[in-house]
C-alpha positions as CSV (number, residue, x, y, z in Angstrom):
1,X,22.6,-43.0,50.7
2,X,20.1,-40.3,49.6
3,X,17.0,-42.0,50.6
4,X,16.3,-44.2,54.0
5,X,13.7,-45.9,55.1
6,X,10.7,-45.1,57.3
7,X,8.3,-47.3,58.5
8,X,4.7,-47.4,57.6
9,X,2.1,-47.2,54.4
10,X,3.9,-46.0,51.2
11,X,2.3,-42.8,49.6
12,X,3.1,-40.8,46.4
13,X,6.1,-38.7,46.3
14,X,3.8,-37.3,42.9
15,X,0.6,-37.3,41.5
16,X,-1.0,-35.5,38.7
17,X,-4.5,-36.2,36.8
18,X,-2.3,-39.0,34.6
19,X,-0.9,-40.4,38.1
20,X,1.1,-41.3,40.6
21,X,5.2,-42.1,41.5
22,X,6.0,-43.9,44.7
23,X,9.7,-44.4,45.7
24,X,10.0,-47.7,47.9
25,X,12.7,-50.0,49.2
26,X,12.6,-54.1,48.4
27,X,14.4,-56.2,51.1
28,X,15.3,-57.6,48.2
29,X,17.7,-55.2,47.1
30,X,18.0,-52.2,49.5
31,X,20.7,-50.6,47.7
32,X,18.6,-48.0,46.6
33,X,14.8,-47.2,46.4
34,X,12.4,-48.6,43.6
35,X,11.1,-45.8,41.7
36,X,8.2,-46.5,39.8
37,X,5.5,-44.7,38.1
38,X,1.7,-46.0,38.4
39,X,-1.5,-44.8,35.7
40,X,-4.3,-44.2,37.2
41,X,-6.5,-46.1,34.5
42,X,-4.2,-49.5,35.4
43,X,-2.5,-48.6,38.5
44,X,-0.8,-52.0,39.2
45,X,2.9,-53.6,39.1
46,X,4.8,-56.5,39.8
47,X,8.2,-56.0,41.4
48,X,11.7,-57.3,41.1
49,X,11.0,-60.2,44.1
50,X,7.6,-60.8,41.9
51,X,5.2,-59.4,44.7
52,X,2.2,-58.2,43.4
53,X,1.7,-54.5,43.7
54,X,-1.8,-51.9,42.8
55,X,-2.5,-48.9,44.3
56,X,-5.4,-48.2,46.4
57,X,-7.2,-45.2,47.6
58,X,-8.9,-44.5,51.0
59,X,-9.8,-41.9,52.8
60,X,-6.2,-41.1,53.7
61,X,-5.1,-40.9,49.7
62,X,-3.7,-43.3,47.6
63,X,-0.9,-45.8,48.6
64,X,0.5,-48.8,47.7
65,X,-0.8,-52.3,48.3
66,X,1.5,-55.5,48.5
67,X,-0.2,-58.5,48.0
68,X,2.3,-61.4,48.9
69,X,5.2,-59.9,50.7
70,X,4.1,-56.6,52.8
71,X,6.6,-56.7,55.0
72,X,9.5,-56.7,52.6
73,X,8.5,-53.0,51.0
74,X,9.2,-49.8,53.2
75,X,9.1,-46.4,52.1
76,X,11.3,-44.4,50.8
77,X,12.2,-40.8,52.7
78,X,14.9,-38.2,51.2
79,X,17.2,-37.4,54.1
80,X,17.7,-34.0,55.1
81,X,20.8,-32.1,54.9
């Protein structure tokens, strides 16, 4: 696989003034990572296991939120050659 998972909050792999791509795993289906663009004038989603997901912003940068199943979404890393 291209991609693994790493533990902790999932952050942008992209953003621009229009906004943001995340690439995350579902427990649901960890064959290969989610990729899913967000707008930044209605930056939320639901997922393929129905979670509810928005992105928030903090002092660290944006991220994604899970509403219902947090533990069930990891981030996704591209392995190194």
């Amino acid at each position: 696989m291209r991609y693994e998972t790493v533990p902790g909050r999932i952050t942008p792999f992209h953003e621009d003034e229009a906004g943001y791509i995340f690439r995350f795993f579902c427990d649901r289906d960890m064959s290969a990572p989610h990729e899913q663009s967000f707008p930044k004038s209605r930056p939320h989603y639901v997922c393929g296991c129905r979670d509810r997901i928005s992105v928030e912003v903090d002092s660290d940068g944006p991220y994604l939120r899970f509403w219902s199943r947090p533990d069930g979404h990891f981030a996704a890393k591209e392995r190194s050659s």
